[in-house]
C-alpha positions in Angstrom: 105.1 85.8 113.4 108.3 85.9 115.1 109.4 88.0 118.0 110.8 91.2 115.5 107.6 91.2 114.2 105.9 91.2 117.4 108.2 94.0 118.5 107.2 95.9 115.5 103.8 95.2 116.1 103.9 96.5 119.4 105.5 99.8 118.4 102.7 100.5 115.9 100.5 99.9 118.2 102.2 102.5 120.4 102.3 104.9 117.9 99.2 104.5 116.6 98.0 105.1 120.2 100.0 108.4 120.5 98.7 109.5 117.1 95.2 108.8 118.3 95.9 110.6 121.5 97.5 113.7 119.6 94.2 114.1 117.3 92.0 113.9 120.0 94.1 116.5 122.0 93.3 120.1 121.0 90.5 119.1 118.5 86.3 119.5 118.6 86.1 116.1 118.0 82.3 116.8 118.4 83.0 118.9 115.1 85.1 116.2 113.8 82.2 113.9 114.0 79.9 115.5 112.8 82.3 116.7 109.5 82.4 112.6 109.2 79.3 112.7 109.5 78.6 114.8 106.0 80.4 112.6 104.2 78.8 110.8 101.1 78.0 107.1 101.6 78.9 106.3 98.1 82.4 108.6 97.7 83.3 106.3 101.6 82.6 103.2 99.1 84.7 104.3 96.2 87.2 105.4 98.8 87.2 101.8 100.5 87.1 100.1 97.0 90.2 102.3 96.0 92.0 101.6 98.9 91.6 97.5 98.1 92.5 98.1 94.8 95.5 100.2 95.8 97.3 96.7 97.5 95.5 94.0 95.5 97.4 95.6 91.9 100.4 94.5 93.6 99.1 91.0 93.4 98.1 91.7 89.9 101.5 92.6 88.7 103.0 89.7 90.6 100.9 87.3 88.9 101.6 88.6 85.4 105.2 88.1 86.0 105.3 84.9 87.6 102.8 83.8 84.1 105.5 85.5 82.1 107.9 83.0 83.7 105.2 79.9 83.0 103.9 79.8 86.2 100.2 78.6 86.2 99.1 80.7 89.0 95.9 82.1 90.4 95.2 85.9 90.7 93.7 85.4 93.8 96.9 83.8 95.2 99.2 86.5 94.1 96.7 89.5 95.3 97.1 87.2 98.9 100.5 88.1 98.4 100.3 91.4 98.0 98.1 91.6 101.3 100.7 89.7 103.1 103.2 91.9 102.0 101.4 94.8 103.4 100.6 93.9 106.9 104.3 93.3 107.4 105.7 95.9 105.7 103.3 98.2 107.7 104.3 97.0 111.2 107.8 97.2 110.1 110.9 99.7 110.1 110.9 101.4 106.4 108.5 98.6 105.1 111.2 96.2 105.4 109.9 93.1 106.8 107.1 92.7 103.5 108.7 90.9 100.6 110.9 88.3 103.0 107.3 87.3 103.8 106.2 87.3 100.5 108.8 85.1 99.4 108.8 82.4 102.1 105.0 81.9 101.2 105.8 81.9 97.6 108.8 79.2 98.4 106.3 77.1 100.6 103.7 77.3 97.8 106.1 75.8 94.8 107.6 78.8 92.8 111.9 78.7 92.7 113.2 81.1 95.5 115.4 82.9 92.0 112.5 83.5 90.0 109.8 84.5 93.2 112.9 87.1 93.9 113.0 88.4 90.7 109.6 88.9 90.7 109.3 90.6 93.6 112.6 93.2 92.7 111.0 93.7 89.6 107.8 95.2 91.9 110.3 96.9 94.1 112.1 98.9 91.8 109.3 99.4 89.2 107.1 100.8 92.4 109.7 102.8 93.8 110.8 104.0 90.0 107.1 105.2 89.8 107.3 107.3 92.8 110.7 108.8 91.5 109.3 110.0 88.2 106.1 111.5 90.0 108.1 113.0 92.5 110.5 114.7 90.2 108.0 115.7 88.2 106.2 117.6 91.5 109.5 119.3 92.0 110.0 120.7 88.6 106.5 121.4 87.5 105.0 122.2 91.1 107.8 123.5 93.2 105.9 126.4 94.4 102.7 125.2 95.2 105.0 122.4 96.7 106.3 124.7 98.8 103.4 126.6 100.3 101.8 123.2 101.1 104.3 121.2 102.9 106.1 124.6 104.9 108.5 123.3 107.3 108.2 119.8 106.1 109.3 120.4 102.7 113.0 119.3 103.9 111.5 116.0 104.7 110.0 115.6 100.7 113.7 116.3 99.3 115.0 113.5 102.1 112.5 111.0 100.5 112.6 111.8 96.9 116.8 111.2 97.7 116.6 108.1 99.7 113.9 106.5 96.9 116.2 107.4 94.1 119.3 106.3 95.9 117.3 103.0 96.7 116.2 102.5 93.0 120.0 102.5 91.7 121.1 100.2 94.2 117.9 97.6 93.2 119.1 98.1 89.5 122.2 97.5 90.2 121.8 94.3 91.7 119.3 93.3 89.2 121.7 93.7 86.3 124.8 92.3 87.9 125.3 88.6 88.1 128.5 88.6 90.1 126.9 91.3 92.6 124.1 89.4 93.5 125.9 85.9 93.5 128.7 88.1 95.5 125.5 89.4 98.0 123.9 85.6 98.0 127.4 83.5 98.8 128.6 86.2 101.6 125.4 86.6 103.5 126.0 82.7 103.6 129.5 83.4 105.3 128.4 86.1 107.3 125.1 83.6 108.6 128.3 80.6 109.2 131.0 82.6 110.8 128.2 83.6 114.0 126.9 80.0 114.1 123.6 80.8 112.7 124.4 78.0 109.9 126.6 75.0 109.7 128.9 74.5 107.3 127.3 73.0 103.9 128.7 72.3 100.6 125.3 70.9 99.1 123.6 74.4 100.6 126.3 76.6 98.8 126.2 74.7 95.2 121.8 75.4 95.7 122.9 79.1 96.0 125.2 79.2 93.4 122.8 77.5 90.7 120.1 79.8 92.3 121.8 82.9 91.5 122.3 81.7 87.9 118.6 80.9 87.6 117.8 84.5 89.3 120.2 86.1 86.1 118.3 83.8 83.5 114.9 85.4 84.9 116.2 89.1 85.0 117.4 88.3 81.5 114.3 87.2 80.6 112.5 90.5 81.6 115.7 92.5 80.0 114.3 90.9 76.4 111.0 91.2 77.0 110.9 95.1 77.7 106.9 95.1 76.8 105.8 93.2 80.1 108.1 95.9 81.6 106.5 98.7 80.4 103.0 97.0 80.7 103.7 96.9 84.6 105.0 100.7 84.6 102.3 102.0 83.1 99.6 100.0 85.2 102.0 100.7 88.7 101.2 104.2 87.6 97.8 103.7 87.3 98.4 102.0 91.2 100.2 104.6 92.7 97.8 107.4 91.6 94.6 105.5 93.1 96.0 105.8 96.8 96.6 109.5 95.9 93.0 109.8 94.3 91.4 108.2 97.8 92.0 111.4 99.3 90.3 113.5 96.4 87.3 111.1 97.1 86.8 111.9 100.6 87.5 115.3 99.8 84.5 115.6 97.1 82.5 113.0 99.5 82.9 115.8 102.4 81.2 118.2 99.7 84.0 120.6 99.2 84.7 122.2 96.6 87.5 124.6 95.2 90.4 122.5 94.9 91.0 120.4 92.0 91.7 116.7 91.8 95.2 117.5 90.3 95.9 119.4 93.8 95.0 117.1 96.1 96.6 114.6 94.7 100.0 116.0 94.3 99.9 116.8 97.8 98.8 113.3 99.0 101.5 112.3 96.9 104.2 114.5 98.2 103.1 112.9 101.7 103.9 109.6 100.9 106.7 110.2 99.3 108.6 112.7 102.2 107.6 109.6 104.8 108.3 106.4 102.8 111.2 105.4 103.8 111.1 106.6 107.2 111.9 104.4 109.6 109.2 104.0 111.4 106.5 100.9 111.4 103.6 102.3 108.8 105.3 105.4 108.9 102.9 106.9 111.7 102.5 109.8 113.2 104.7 111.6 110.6 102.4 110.9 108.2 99.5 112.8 110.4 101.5 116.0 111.3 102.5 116.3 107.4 98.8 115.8 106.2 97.2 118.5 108.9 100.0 120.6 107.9 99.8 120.2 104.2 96.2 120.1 103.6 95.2 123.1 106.2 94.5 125.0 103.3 92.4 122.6 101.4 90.2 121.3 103.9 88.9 124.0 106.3 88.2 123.3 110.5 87.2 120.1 111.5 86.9 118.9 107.9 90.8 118.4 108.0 90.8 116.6 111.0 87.5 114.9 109.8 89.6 114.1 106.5 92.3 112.4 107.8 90.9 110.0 109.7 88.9 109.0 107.2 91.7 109.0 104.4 94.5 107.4 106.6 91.6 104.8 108.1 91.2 103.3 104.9 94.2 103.5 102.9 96.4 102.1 106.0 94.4 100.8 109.0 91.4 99.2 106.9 93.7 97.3 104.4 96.3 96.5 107.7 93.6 94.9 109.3 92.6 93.0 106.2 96.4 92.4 105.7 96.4 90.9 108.9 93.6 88.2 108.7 95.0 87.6 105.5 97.8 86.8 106.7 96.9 84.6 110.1 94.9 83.0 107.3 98.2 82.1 105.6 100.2 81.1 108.7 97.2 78.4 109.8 97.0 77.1 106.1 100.7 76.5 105.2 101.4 73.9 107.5 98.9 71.9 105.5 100.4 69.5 102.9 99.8 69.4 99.0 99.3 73.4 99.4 100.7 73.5 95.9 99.4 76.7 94.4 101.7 77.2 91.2 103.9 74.9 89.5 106.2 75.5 86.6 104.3 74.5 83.4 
C-alpha cells in the first residue's frame, strides 16, 4: 500500500470515527442495543451472505469475461479480485483507487494489461449503466415517494444520478474510440516524461501503441458478441439489487412490518446512488445522515439507529475488513515466483 492509500486510509478511519461518535451522540444506545438485540439470527445470516455475494458477482462477471477472451482462469481468483477492488475503492476518494489495483494484480498474475482493462471498463460502465437505469426509473415511476423520503437530500440524488450518467458517456466513449484511448494512453506517457516521472523510451511507447490496438481488438470482440453483454447486465442487475435487498432483510429480521420490500429497496437504492460518487473514502458519514433521514419513517425509534448499523456494518465494514485481509493476502503472495494464475489458452 503506498502512502495515498495510507492517507486514505487514515481519513476513513477519521470519518468512520466521527460517524461513530455522531450515532452514539443523542441516541439510547441502550435502546439501540437492545432493537439489535431483536433481530433474527437467520435474516443477520442471509444479510451477511448477501453482502458477500454483493462484491464476490463482481468477480463472477470478471471471470466470464476474461473466459470469453480464452483465459483459463479460476472463479476464485477473479472473486479475489473483486475483494481487492473493494477495499481500495472504499478507502479511496469517489472509489477511485479500486480497478488500478485490480489491474496490477491481474498484470502480475499473467493476463495482457489491454484485455485485463477491457475487462474491467466493461464492469465499470455496465455497473454504473445499471445504477443509471434504476435510478431513472425511481425518478419517473417514484418521484413522490422519492421525495418525501430523502427531504432535503433529494438535491443530493439528482447530483448522483448526473455525475453517474455523465461518467457512463465518458467510459463509452473511450471504449468505442480507438484514437481516443490510444490519444489518452500515448499522452499520459508525455505528461508522466515531461515531470521526470519516466525516461524517455521508444521500446515503452511501441508496447503502448500495440497495447491500445489489442485493447480495440477486445472491445470489438465484446461489440460482436452483444449476448455476453447482455448476460452481464442482466446478472449486474441481479448484483446491484442484493445490496439494496440487505436492508429489507434486516428490516424483516428486526420484525417489522408495513413496508414492502419494493420500498425499502428503492430507498436504499436512492442512497447509494445520491452518495456514490462523492468524494469521500467509502462515502462515510453522508451515507449515515441520508439513511436516518430517509428511513425515519420506515423504521421507528431505536430500530432506525439499530438498522443502520447493522445494514452499513455488513454491506461496507464487514466486506472492507474481508477486502482488507484479502488483500494483505495478495501483497505477501505476489512477490512469490510462478504465481501464474491465467494464461491465454
Amino acid at each position: 500500500m503506498n502512502r495515498k492509500n495510507l492517507i486514505s486510509a487514515g481519513f476513513l478511519l477519521l470519518l468512520a470515527a466521527l460517524t461513530i461518535s455522531a450515532i452514539f451522540k443523542g441516541n439510547d444506545m441502550a435502546a439501540v442495543f437492545a432493537a439489535m438485540g431483536t433481530l433474527h439470527p437467520a435474516y443477520l445470516c442471509a444479510a451477511a451472505a448477501t453482502a458477500i455475494f454483493f462484491v464476490s458477482a463482481e468477480g463472477m462477471v470478471i471471470c466470464y469475461l476474461l473466459r470469453s477472451l480464452n483465459y483459463r482462469t479460476k472463479m476464485a481468483t477473479c472473486v479475489k479480485y473483486s475483494f481487492v477492488g473493494f477495499f481500495f475503492s472504499g478507502i479511496t476518494p469517489s472509489a477511485t483507487g479500486g480497478q488500478p489495483m485490480q489491474l496490477y494484480y491481474m498484470q502480475k498474475e499473467g493476463h495482457k494489461v489491454s484485455d485485463s482493462t477491457v475487462v474491467l471498463m466493461t464492469v465499470a460502465v455496465i455497473y454504473k449503466f445499471v445504477l443509471v437505469v434504476m435510478g431513472i426509473g425511481i425518478l419517473v415511476f417514484y418521484h413522490g415517494p422519492l421525495s418525501l423520503y430523502l427531504k432535503e437530500y433529494l438535491y443530493l440524488y439528482y447530483l448522483g444520478l448526473f455525475l453517474n450518467t455523465a461518467l457512463v458517456v465518458v467510459l463509452l466513449f473511450i471504449m468505442v474510440s480507438p484514437k481516443c484511448f490510444k490519444g489518452i494512453v500515448i499522452g499520459g506517457e508525455k505528461v508522466l516524461k515531461k515531470f521526470r516521472v519516466l525516461k524517455s523510451s521508444r521500446e515503452r511507447t511501441d508496447k503502448l501503441i500495440e497495447m491500445a490496438d489489442q485493447y480495440h481488438e477486445a472491445v470489438l470482440f465484446f461489440l460482436k458478441n452483444k449476448s455476453k453483454i447482455i448476460v452481464v447486465v442482466l446478472f449486474t442487475a441481479v448484483q446491484r439489487c442484493s445490496v439494496f435487498f440487505l436492508t429489507w432483510l434486516i428490516y424483516r429480521g428486526l420484525g417489522l412490518d408495513g413496508s414492502s420490500a419494493f420500498t425499502v429497496m428503492s430507498i436504499q437504492a436512492s442512497i447509494y446512488i445520491a452518495v456514490d460518487m462523492l468524494p469521500l473514502p467509502g462515502s462515510q458519514g453522508i451515507t449515515e445522515i441520508m439513511y436516518k433521514t430517509a428511513f425515519s419513517m420506515v423504521f421507528p425509534g431505536a430500530y432506525l439507529t439499530a438498522s443502520m448499523c447493522v445494514t452499513r456494518g455488513l454491506n461496507f465494514y464487514m466486506v472492507l475488513i474481508i477486502s482488507a485481509l484479502v488483500s494483505l493476502w495478495c501483497h505477501f503472495r505476489s512477490g512469490k515466483p510462478g504465481n501464474v494464475a491465467a494464461e491465454l489458452s
